[in-house]
C-alpha positions, 0 to 999 in steps of 0.5 A: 374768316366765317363770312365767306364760309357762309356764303359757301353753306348748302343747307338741307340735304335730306338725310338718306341722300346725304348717306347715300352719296357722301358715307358710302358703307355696307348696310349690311355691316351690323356694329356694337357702337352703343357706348359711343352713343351713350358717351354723346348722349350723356354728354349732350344731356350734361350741357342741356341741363341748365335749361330747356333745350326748345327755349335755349337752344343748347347743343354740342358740336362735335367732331368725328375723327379717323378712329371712333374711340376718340368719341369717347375723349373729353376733348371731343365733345366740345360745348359752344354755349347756348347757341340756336341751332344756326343751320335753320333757315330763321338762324341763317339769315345772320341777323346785324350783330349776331356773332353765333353763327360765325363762332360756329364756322370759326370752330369747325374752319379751326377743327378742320384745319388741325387734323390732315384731312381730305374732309371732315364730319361733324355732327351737331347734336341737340336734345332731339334732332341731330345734323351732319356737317360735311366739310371740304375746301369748296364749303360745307354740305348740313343734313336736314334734321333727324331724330336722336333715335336716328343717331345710333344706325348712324354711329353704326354706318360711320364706324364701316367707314375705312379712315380715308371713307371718313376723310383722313389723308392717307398720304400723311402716315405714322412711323416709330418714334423711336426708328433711326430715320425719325431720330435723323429727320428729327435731329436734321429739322430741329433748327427750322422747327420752333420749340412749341411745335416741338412736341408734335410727332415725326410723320412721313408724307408722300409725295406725287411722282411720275419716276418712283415704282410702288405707290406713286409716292416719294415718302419725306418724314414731316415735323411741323408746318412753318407756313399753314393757311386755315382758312377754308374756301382758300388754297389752305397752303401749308409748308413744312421742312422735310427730312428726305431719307433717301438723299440725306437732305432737308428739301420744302414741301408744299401742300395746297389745293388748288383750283381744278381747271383744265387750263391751268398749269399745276405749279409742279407742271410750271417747275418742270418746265422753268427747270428744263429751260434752264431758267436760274434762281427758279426752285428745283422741282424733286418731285410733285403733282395732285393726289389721286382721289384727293378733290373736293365735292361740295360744289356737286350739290350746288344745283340740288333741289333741296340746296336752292329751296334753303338759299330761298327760304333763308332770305339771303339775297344773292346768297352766292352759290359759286363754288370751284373744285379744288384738287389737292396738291403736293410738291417738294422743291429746293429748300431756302430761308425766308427774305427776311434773315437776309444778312446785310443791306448788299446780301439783300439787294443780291437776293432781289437782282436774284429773283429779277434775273429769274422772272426775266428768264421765265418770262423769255424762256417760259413765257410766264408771268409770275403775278405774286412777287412778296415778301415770303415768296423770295427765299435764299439757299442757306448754303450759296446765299443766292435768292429763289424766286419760289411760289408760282401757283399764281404765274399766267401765260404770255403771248409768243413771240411770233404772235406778238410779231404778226400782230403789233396791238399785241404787247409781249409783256403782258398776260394773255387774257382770261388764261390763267383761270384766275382773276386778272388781279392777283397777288399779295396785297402789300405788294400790289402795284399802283395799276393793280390796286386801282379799281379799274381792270388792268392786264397783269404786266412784266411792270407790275412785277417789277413794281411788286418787288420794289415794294418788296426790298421797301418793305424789307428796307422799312422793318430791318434796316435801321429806321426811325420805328415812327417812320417804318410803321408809317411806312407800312400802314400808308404805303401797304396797308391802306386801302378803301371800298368802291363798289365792293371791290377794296381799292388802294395805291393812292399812297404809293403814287404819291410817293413815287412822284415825290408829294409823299416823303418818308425821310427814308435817305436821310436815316439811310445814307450813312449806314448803308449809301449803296443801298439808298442809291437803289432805292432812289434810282428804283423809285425814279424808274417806276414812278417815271413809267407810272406817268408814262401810263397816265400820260398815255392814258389820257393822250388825244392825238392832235393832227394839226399840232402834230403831236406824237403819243408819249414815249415808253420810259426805261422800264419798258423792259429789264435792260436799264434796271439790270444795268443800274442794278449790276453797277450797284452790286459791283461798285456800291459801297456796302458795310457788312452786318449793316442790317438790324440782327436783334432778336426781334428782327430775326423774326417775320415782318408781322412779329417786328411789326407789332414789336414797332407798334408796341413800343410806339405805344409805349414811348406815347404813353411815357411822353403822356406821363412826361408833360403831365409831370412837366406841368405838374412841377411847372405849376409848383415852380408858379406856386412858389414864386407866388408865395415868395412876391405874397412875402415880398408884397407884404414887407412893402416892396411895390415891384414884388406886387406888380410881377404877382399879378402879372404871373397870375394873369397868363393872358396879358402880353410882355409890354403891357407888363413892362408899361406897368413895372416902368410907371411904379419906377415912376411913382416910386421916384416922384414919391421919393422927390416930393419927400413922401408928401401926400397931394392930389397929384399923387392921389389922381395918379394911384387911381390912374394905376388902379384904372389900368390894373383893372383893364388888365386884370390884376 
């Protein structure tokens, strides 16, 4: 999580600079902030004492929130046990082994994440220096150090800070916990909220629009986030289920920022126009687009003086300084629930042909390819059951139609190049198709997506319909999990490959067929069109024409557009047959795939260890048996019997095989017979036959 935050540090920002431009206040604001100092002071001087801070280290980071009062809550000042001082340019180099610096990261990364919060402020305090740490999604900016003298004027300029000058997020606001419209909103979210996150206030949100008067804001009352990335350096996308007051109705919001370029769409800007084409299945935008004001600024300071001496001294080597703008956007479109309460094997292959039908229009309608189909990107409407293709923050332009027709090098189902500010490889790594995982640059196409979403229903197909647990976790750790480094760049596929040409089998059909045929029929005819197109791709790829054979270039195969999946897919639908509650409804798998996941991997662990304690007990009982039966032939050999003598040795010799027992036990049948004729008479003919016995005892190893 912290590595790449500290690639993203800039480090040394001289203090007045840092004041300067970043916590902009009227000098002449002269504030009483004596007991919040004393309050730090006294706090930094407890967590000091146990050492001597210039040998120890041992400091206090400390989060600076909307309101100074909460500098003097416990909670606030947070120890992080004796840590050197990881912004000095010895410390920053991350030496091999060395956890400190990202156990920093990883608790501002955290802190940041849990307020709503444009930036935040952190101060690090020491028992004579003191840093302040700016923080944003682009990476954090860290003061030079100042002496503790210092501190008080700086307490004193923060406190002139209004909240949104300190980075609260002044479109996320209280209301009265005991109003009409927060007992509504509360009463309407309460089934999409879990009981923990229960506790959290209601709050309003605003949202961007275009056709409301006053603020510019369309206001939806918020509970809790049943989506929330924290990570830094990343869209930080949260979702939470809204109450909006207005229309009486729960409706999505999302909260993302997203990279700042001229020549990208916002996804709201995409969501207007797959609405106005009329393009089905696609979410209804109500409102959306970026927050005035609302952008990161870390990648201002990048060029600084001070920012490429640190980068120098520290000794990184290639410490990158490649920081995007971010803006902060909102929306909120259509509600639906997540794939997987899908409910039955038909119900699910509806969602999906859902989603199919509306990439295929986006594409003919809109010319946009959607680049990130998954399994938490494809939703139902709880009310029609019918499937939502949602989340097209990733989607790339196409090129036209008549573009395509003047020019026949130019594939009308393929990205345009280098047009969506993004990396041509994008998505969800699970899903990816085979080409998009190789290591090789490949343009994202209309196959790459169709490929995505049979990965997808194989993913739901795995995890909650009824499978052996063995095959489901194999499934996802080959299949969608795996993947290797070359050159740095993680490369996968190689599982998926071989399971579309049929060399890799995960005796799914088997286990399928008689719960739910329709739905193994999709899958088997899905699996043949994409593994039929992935060698039509090698076999192009590897054509060299041959003009004395005559030979022609391969030939596209059936998914070289939507027709021949559409038609197979249609006929399943409608003539499949299909059993009502075919899918696994236990409460485990009303969940998400990662908790049914690690449910799988938990009871895997389980049986292996019972199945370990099973052959121990089986053996144990085995050698008792072996015991026993021992002891009985020791009590038979001793009463005489020449038999009993002969089985106990050869039960005590597990290496010899069954016919040289039975020479054995056949030649003491002799002897014993021979004895008997000869009317128990000693001779030498008997005498030379004992020893041949004894010969062959020995060679055995009785």
């Amino acid at each position: 999580m912290s590595s790449k935050v500290y690639e993203h540090c800039l480090v040394g920002m001289p203090y007045k600079d840092f004041l300067t431009a970043l916590i902009c206040v009227d000098t002449s604001l002269k504030t009483d902030n004596d007991e919040a100092y004393d309050t730090l002071v006294a706090g930094l001087k407890e967590n000091l004492a146990s050492g001597t801070p210039a040998k120890t280290g041992l400091g206090l980071y400390v989060m600076l929130g909307n309101d100074l009062a909460q500098l003097l809550e416990a909670p606030v000042l947070r120890s992080l046990g004796p840590l050197p001082d990881v912004f000095d340019a010895g410390a920053f180099t991350k030496p091999k082994g060395d956890k400190t610096l990202d156990k920093v990261l990883s608790f501002i990364e955290d802190e940041h994440s849990r307020q709503s919060n444009v930036f935040s402020f952190f101060l690090f305090c020491n028992a004579d220096y003191f840093r302040v740490i700016r923080v944003d999604q682009d990476g954090l900016i860290v003061t030079e150090r100042m002496t503790c003298k210092r501190l008080s004027n700086f307490f004193q300029r923060f406190d002139g800070l209004s909240p949104a000058q300190r980075g609260y997020d002044a479109t996320v606001r209280d209301v009265s916990q005991d109003s009409d419209e927060a007992g509504q909103a509360r009463e309407a979210l309460k089934p999409f909220i879990s009981t923990s996150q229960q506790i959290e206030p209601i709050r309003e949100m605003g949202v961007p629009t275009a056709h409301e008067g006053g603020d510019g804001l369309r206001w939806y009352h918020i509970w809790a986030p049943t989506i929330q990335q924290t990570r830094l350096l990343s869209r930080a996308t949260r979702g939470y289920p809204a109450w909006d007051p207005a229309d009486k109705k729960v409706v999505w919001i999302k909260d993302s920022w997203r990279a700042l370029d001229d020549d990208l769409f916002p996804e709201s800007e995409t969501l207007r126009q797959l609405n106005a084409k009329g393009v089905q299945f696609s979410p209804t935008l109500f409102c959306g687009g970026d927050l005035p004001g609302q952008r990161t600024r870390t990648h201002e300071f990048v060029d600084a003086l001070w920012a490429r001496e640190f980068i120098e001294r520290s000794c990184n080597n290639g410490l990158h300084r490649m920081h995007h703008p971010r803006i902060h956007h909102r929306l909120a479109e259509t509600y639906g629930r997540p794939l997987w309460e899908f409910e039955s094997s038909k119900h699910l292959l509806q969602i999906l042909h859902d989603a199919f039908t509306c990439h295929r229009m986006a594409v003919s309608k809109c010319r946009k390819l959607h680049r990130d189909l998954s399994a938490w990107n494809l939703l139902y409407d709880p009310k029609s059951k019918r499937g939502i293709l949602t989340d097209w923050d990733l989607c790339a332009p196409m090129p036209n139609v008549e573009a395509c027709k003047e020019d026949p090098t130019i594939s009308p189902l393929v990205q345009v190049p280098n047009s969506s500010g993004r990396p041509d490889r994008t998505g969800t790594w699970t899903f990816m198709s085979v080409k998009v995982q190789d290591a090789d640059p490949h343009l994202h196409t209309v196959q790459d997506d169709l490929e995505a979403l049979f990965w997808v229903g194989l993913y739901m197909i795995a995890l909650y319909m009824p499978i052996p647990e063995a095959t489901a976790i194999a499934i996802v750790d080959e299949l969608f999990q795996s993947y290797t480094f070359r050159g740095g760049v993680p490369v996968g596929g190689d599982t998926k490959r071989s399971f579309l040409s049929g060399s890799r089998n995960f005796e799914l059909e088997p286990s399928l067929e008689s719960a739910c045929p329709a739905l193994t029929t999709w899958l088997r005819y899905y699996k043949k069109l994409t593994g039929d197109w992935l060698r039509y791709l090698t076999a192009r790829e590897t054509y060299t024409p041959a003009p004395l054979l005559d030979d022609a270039p391969p030939a596209p195969t059936d998914l070289h557009d939507y027709d021949k999946l559409d038609q197979i897919w249609r006929r399943i639908l409608d003539h499949g047959v299909f059993m009502d509650n075919d899918r696994l409804n236990d409460p485990d798998h009303k969940r998400d795939p990662f908790h049914v996941t690690a449910v799988y991997r938990k009871s895997l662990a389980k049986e292996a260890d019972r199945q370990v304690e099973l052959q121990a007990s089986a053996r144990f009982t085995l050698a008792e048996s072996q015991r026993a039966e021992a002891e009985a032939r020791r009590a038979e050999m001793q009463r005489g019997n020449p038999k009993a003598s002969i089985e106990l040795g050869l039960s005590q010799n597990s290496g010899a095989d069954a016919s040289r027992g039975d020479i054995l036990l056949k030649r003491s049948a002799v002897m014993k017979a021979d004895k008997e004729d000869n009317g128990g008479k000693e001779g030498a003919h008997n005498d030379s036959r004992n020893e041949q016995v004894d010969e062959e005892n020995e060679v055995f190893g009785f």
